[in-house]
C-alpha positions, -999 to +999 in steps of 0.1 A: +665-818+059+665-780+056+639-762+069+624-730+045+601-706+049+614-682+020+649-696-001+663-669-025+665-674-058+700-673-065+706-639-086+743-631-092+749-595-078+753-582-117+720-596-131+702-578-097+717-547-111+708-554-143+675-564-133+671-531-114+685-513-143+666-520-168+636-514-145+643-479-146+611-467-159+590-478-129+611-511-124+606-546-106+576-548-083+565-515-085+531-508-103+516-487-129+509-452-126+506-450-088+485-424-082+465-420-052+444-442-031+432-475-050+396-470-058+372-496-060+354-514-090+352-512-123+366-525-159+398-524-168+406-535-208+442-551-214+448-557-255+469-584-268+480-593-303+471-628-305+452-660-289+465-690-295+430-705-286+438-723-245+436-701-213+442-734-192+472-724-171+486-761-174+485-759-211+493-725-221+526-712-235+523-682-250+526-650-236+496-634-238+474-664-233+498-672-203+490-637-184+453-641-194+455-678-177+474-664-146+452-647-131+431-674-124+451-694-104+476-694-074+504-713-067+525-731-039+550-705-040+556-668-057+589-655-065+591-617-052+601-596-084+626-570-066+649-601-045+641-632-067+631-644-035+608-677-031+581-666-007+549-682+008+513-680-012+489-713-010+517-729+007+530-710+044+564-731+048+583-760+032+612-783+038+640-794+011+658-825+012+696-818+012+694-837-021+667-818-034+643-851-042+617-849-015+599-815-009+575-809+017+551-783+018+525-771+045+494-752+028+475-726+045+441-730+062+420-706+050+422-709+008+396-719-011+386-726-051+364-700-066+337-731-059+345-725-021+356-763-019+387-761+002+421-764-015+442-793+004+468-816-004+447-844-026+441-811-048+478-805-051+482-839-056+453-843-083+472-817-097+506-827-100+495-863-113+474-845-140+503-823-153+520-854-158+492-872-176+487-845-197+529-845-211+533-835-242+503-806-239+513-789-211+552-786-221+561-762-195+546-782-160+556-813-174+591-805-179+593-789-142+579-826-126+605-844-150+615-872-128+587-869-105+583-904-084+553-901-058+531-870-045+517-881-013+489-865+002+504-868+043+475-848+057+450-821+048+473-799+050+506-817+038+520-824+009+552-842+001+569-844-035+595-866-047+614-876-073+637-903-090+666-878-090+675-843-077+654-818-090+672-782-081+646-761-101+616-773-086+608-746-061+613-724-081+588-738-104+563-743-077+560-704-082+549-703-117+514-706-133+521-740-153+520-758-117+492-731-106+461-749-088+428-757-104+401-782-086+400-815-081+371-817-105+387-795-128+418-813-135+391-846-148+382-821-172+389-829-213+416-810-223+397-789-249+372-782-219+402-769-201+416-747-228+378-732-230+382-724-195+355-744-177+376-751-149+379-738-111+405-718-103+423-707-069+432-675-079+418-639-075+397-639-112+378-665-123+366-665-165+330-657-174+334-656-207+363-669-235+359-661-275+386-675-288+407-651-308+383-627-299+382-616-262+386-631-226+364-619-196+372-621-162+355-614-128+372-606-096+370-633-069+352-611-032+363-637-008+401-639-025+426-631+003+455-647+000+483-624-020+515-633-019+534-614+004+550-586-022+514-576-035+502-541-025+466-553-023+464-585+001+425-586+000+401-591-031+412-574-063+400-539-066+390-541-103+356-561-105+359-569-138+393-575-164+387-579-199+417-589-226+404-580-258+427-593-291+437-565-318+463-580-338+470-551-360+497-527-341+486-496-351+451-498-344+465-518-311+481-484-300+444-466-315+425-482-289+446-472-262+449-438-274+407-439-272+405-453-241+388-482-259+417-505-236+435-493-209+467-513-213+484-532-234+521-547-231+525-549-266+525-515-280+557-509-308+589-488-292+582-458-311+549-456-300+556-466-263+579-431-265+550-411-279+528-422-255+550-413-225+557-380-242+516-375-240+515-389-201+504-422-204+523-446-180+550-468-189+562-498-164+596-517-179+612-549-166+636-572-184+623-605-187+647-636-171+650-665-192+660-679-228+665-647-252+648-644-289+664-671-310+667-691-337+665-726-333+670-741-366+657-777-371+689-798-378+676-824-398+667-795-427+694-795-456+698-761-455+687-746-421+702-773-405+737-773-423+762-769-397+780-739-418+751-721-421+741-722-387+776-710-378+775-682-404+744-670-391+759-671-356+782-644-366+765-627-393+743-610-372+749-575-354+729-577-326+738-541-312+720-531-344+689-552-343+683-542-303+685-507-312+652-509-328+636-517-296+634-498-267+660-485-246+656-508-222+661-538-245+700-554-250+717-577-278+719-613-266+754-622-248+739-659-241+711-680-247+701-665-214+691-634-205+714-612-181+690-608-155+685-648-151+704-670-123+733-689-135+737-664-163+772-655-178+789-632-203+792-661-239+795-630-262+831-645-275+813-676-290+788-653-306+805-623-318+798-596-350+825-614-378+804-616-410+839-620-432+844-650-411+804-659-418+809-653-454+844-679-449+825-707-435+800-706-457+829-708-490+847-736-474+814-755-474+810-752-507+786-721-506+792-702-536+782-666-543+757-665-572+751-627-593+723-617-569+744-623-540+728-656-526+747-684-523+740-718-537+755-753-537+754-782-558+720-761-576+704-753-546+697-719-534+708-711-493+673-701-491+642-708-465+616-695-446+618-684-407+578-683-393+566-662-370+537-643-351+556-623-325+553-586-330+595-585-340+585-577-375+615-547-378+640-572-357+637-601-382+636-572-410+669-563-401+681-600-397+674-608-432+690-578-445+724-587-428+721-625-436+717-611-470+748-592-466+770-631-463+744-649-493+719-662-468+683-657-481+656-659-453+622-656-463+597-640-435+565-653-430+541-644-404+511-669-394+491-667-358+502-683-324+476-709-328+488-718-367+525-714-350+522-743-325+496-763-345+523-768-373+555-766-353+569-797-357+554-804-393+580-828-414+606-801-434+595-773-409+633-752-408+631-740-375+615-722-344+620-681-334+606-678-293+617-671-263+611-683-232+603-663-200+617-681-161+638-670-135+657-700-135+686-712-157+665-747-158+643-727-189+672-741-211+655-771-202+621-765-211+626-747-242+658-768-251+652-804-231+637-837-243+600-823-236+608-789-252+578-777-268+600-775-301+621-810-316+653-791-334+666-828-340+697-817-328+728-842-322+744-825-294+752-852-264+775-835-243+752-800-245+723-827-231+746-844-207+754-809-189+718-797-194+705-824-172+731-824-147+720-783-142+687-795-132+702-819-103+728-793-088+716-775-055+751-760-049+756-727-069+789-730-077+790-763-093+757-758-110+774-723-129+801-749-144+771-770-157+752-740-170+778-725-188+790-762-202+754-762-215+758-726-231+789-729-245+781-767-260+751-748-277+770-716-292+803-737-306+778-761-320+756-732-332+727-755-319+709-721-314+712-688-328+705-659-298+698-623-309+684-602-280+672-603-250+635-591-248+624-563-215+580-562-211+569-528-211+529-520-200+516-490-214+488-477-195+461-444-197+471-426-171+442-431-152+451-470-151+472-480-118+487-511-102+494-538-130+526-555-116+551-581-127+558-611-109+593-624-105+594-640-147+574-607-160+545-617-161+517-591-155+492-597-122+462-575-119+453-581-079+465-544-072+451-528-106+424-501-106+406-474-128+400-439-120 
């Protein structure tokens, strides 16, 4: 067995410079608007567009509900955001089998739930189980303990995992807030319970108040002092309390910063975001690791799921054009994944600007141009809707003006997260646009796998063959021939349609410091603080 105490995260050398790169603006692990010494106390006010009505971090998958959830738990592991690096947090060593089926970990003495019940190895195992048992609603932590066979409680302190087969991503999952730790107690809870947050957490806020699609309170844990190793503040967080209060409209998102009525928010529009830093508020960038914004179209729909127009759409798009409108940090897709994740690699030839060749496939299918310039076949019109509730209103804009272009009608449609997920796998639903934020090539998996969140009824065995063989592979080498398999399976079937890769950027009053990201991008208050 192999013995680790911290086991990097394998970044290729170019998507650490990318990663660095597009950090530029205050990059990686660095915080907010450092300024000073931390002071402490106080409220700090975080605005987000949407809730999609859960802030259980075993059953969230959005977002914003995702960094509300967050900060209420720890995890095993954290991944450091400047070296990809798995590090110690509830958990001070672990051992790997060479095979990567049995994982060992030692937790720490001294950490506690927010109850002050101590947090051993039944709790991780109470846990784990629960993940399991819950399937279907906790997509992301059920997808990471795919496989799982036994977890065995060895001592107080020790904890060893297994599973059926070789499960390569699973440390690095061990780092993220879908496997993050609430009590024993807690995890008996109902799931609507859960979602409400009445549970226990482990980490440094605990939630004193929810409204759903309203507001979120939190208050700072005083006897929290367990930080992963990375974090500037390794004691209790500074702020005593942090709100997230939900503005949905963008403009009067941006308002309320501009009044101090919030004092961040990570979804402020690009042209905004620029006249905000011209003004001297504080602007933190870092590209997010995982699957890009795409279309996944459902394949069973007769005219999303046509296999020409998938393909046209493939190479109708210029995605130079539609990342323009973002910010400068933000890129076209060149993959499903994002440069800055491991295993990533340069696809852009499968996926490249051609719309005479879209406008070709289309034809030889038997899409014919009608005299407004949409095509149509045997009387139907190559027309249907795309849903969504991201803020990527201009993106999609620009989509459906150069799917237009080849005599392919989309029709946009905005809804909420929550009406998003509640109807996402309705019968003659055409398709899913998301992204999916992890350092780890295995988010192919989760957004893509058997317990994706999303059924695309795709018919793609050898993309699923290689996509579970990724998930096994401990060696780097040979696990890059199974990613890229995966990839290129996707893009020649046109399975999924990638159009940029997405960067966070937290805009903050300048008297708001030390919001971070962790290794996938998502934000952590521990360090923040108000002047």
């Amino acid at each position: 067995m192999t013995r680790r105490t911290r086991i990097l995260s394998t970044l290729a050398t170019t998507s650490v410079a990318a990663l660095l790169l597009a950090g530029c603006a205050g990059g990686g692990g660095a915080s907010t608007g450092e300024s000073g010494e931390p002071i402490q106390g106080g409220t700090l006010a975080f605005g987000i567009p949407d809730d999609m009505g859960c802030i259980d971090p075993q059953q969230v998958s959005s977002n914003d509900n995702i960094n509300i959830a967050k900060q209420t738990v720890a995890s095993l592991t954290a991944q450091d955001p400047e070296t990809g690096e798995i590090v110690p947090w509830l958990a001070s060593e672990w051992t790997v089998s060479d095979d990567a089926t049995e994982f060992t970990f030692t937790l720490r003495e001294d950490i506690t739930f927010s109850d002050d019940t101590p947090i051993d190895a039944e709790a991780v195992k109470a846990n784990l189980d629960a993940i399991v048992e819950l399937g279907a609603v906790a997509p992301l932590g059920s997808g990471y303990l795919a496989s799982l066979d036994a977890v065995t409680a060895v001592d107080p302190t020790t904890v060893s995992i297994t599973f059926t087969e070789p499960s390569a991503q699973f440390l690095q999952a061990t780092s993220t807030h879908a496997l993050g730790l609430i009590s024993t107690e807690s995890t008996g809870l109902s799931q609507e319970e859960r979602c409400a947050g009445d549970f226990i957490g482990s980490g440094p806020f605990t939630v004193t108040n929810y409204t759903p699609s309203t507001s979120a309170e939190l208050a700072a844990r005083t006897d929290y002092a367990w930080a992963p190793e990375y974090a500037e503040n390794q004691g209790a967080p500074y702020l005593d309390t942090l709100q997230f209060t939900v503005i949905p409209e963008s403009s009067t998102l941006t308002g309320a910063l501009q009044s101090d009525q919030i004092q961040a928010s990570a979804n402020i529009s690009p042209l905004d975001q620029q006249v905000l830093g011209d003004a001297g508020f504080g602007l933190e960038n870092r590209a997010n690791p995982g699957m890009v914004y795409a279309w996944q179209p459902n394949h069973d729909h007769p005219v999303a799921g046509d296999p020409a127009v998938r393909e046209a759409m493939n190479h109708a798009l210029d995605r130079q054009a539609i990342a323009d409108l973002l910010t400068e940090f933000d890129r076209p897709a060149t993959s499903i994944l994002s440069d800055t994740t491991p295993n990533y690699s340069d696809q852009s030839a499968l996926m490249n600007y051609d719309p005479e060749h879209a406008k070709q496939v289309l034809e030889d299918a038997g899409w014919i141009e009608g005299s407004d310039g949409i095509r149509e076949r045997d009387g139907e019109t190559l027309s249907f809707a795309i849903k969504y509730w991201q803020p990527t209103t201009d993106q999609l804009q620009l989509m459906q003006q150069q799917l237009r272009a080849v005599g392919i009608d989309i029709q946009l449609e905005q809804t909420t997260v929550a009406d998003m997920f509640a109807s996402l796998n309705d019968e003659g639903n055409t398709g899913q646009w998301s992204n999916l934020t992890r350092a780890d090539a295995d988010v192919l998996r989760s957004a893509l796998g058997p317990t994706g969140l999303y059924a695309s009824n795709r018919d793609t065995p050898e993309a699923d063959e290689h996509l579970q063989l990724q998930a096994t592979i401990l060696e780097e080498a040979e696990r890059q021939v199974e990613v890229d398999a995966t990839v290129q399976a996707l893009l020649e079937d046109a399975a999924v349609v990638p159009v940029f890769q997405l960067s966070t950027t937290i805009v903050t009053t300048p008297t708001t410091h030390g919001i971070t990201f962790d290794g996938s991008s998502r934000l952590e208050f521990q360090s923040a603080w108000t002047e």
